[in-house]
Structures are given as C-alpha cells and as structure tokens.
N, C-alpha and C positions, 0 to 999 in steps of 0.2 A: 504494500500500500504506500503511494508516496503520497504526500504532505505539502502544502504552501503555506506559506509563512508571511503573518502581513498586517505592518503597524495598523491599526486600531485611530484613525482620523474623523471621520464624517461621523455625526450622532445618529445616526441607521447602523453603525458598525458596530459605535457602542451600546448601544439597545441591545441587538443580539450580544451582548458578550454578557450583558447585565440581565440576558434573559437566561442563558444557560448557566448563569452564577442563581440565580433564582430555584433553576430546574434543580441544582446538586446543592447548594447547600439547603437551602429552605425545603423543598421536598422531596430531594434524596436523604439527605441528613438530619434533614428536622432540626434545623439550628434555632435556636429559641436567643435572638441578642436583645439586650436592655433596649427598651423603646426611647431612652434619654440617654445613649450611649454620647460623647465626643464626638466621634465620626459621621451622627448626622445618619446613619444605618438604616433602612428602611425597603418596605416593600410596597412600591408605586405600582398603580396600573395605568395601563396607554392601550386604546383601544383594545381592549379587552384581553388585551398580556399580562402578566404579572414579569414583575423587574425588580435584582437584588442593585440598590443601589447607594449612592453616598455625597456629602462635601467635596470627593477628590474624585466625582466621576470623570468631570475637564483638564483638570490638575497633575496629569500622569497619562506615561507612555504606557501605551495597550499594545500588546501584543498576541496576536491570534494562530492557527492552526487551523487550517481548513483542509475537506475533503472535497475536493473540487469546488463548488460554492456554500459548503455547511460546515457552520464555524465547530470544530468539535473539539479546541480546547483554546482556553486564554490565560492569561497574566498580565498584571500590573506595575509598572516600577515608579513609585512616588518617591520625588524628592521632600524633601525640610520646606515647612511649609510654617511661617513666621517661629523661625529657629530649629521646627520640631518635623522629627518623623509620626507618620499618626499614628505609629505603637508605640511609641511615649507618651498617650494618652491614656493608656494601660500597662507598659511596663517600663522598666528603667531600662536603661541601654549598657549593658557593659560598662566600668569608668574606662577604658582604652578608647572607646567610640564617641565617648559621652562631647561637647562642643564642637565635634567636624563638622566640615560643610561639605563634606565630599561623601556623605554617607548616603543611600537611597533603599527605598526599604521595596522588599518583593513581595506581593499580596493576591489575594483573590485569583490564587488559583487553581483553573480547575478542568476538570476533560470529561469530557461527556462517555455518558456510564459508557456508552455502545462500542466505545473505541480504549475500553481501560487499557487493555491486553492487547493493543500495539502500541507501535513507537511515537503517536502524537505526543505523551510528557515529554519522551528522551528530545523530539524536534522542536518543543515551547521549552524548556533547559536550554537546549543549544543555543536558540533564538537570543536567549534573555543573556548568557554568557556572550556572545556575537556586539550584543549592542552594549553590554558595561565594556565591553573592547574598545569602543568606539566613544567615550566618554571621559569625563571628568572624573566621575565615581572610586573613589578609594577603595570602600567598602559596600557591600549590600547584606543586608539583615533581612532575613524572614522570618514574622511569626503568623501562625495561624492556629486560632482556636473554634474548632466547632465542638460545642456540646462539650464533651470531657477528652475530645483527641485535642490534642496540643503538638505542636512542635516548632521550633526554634531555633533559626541554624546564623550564622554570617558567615559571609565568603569573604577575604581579604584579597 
C-alpha cells in the first residue's frame, strides 16, 4: 500500500483531520476531556459532522496520510504559543526544556482504525521527523492522554 503525504492548509483539510481525530478519540476511545480544559477542547458540529477540535486548530503544522484521497492518518506540530507549549497547560516540561524557544510539541495523533496494521504511522513519523529536518526546532515533546493511556516521549 503506498501512502501520500500532505501538509494540512485549507480549513476542508482540517475539518477532515479534526473529523477523524473525533472518529478515534471521542468514539473509538471514549475520551471523556474536562469541558473547561486550557486548550479550548471541544466537540463542534458543521453540517451534520461531529469534529475533535481546539484554540491551536490554525496555530500549527498538520500533517496528513492519505490513501489516495482518504485522509487515514494525521499529526500536529504546535509551536510556544505566548511562551508556552499547550502541554504546559497540564504538565511541566522537563527543567533541560523548560524557557527554549526552539521546543515544538507533537499532538493529536492518530490513524484510522482501518489502516492500524500498515505502514500509514511508520509514513506520519517519517513525515513529522522530514519537517523538524527542515526547521528551527531543537527539541519536540509529545504527550498524549486518552482516558488512562498516557504516554510521553521528547526527541532531541
């Protein structure tokens, strides 16, 4: 199965990405987030879609996977946004990390159930390592919490 690869510009692109973020976390996962979270969190409808969406929907590079025209995986890379990563809204950053400005945090991401079990992650990874290639970025931080899975990596 081969794959394309393809920033995330026009708000039709981010709809669908904010709508497959909807299909897996909210009703694959059942993510239950504070309705007065920071982030601004929330589940919009737009003609009759439901959409996982936020504060940093414009605010950050999208990155998509597609199967010829079906988005079936995405990520997000937010930079510091009035000093802050927006998981410094909920966690502290390392003290090594803590006042950069070159730090960008990895989010929201996710692959549609149909395509677990090929290589769409391994080609949304490569994508997102491609373009901190191409960047100012120091470091990139990811966390992600649904429900009670957590995990939290940085790359240097």
């Amino acid at each position: 199965m081969s794959f394309q690869i393809r920033n995330l510009i026009k708000a039709e692109e981010i709809d669908r990405a904010e709508e497959l973020l909807y299909q897996v976390y909210i009703k694959r996962l059942n993510w239950k987030f504070d309705p007065k979270n920071p982030s601004g969190i929330k589940v919009v409808t737009k003609n009759n879609v439901l959409y996982l969406t936020d504060n940093f929907r414009t605010h950050c590079y999208w990155i998509g996977v597609f199967n010829e025209e079906k988005l079936v995986a995405c990520a997000r890379l937010v930079g510091a946004e009035n000093g802050k990563l927006e998981m410094e809204n909920y966690h502290s950053l390392p003290e090594f990390l803590q006042g950069q400005h070159n730090n960008v945090e990895l989010n929201r991401v996710t692959v549609d159930e149909a395509y677990m079990n090929t290589s769409a992650f391994l080609a949304l990874i490569q994508a997102v390592v491609q373009y901190l290639q191409n960047t100012q970025y120091k470091h990139m931080i990811a966390a992600e919490r649904v429900n009670s899975f957590e995990t939290s990596f940085f790359i240097n």
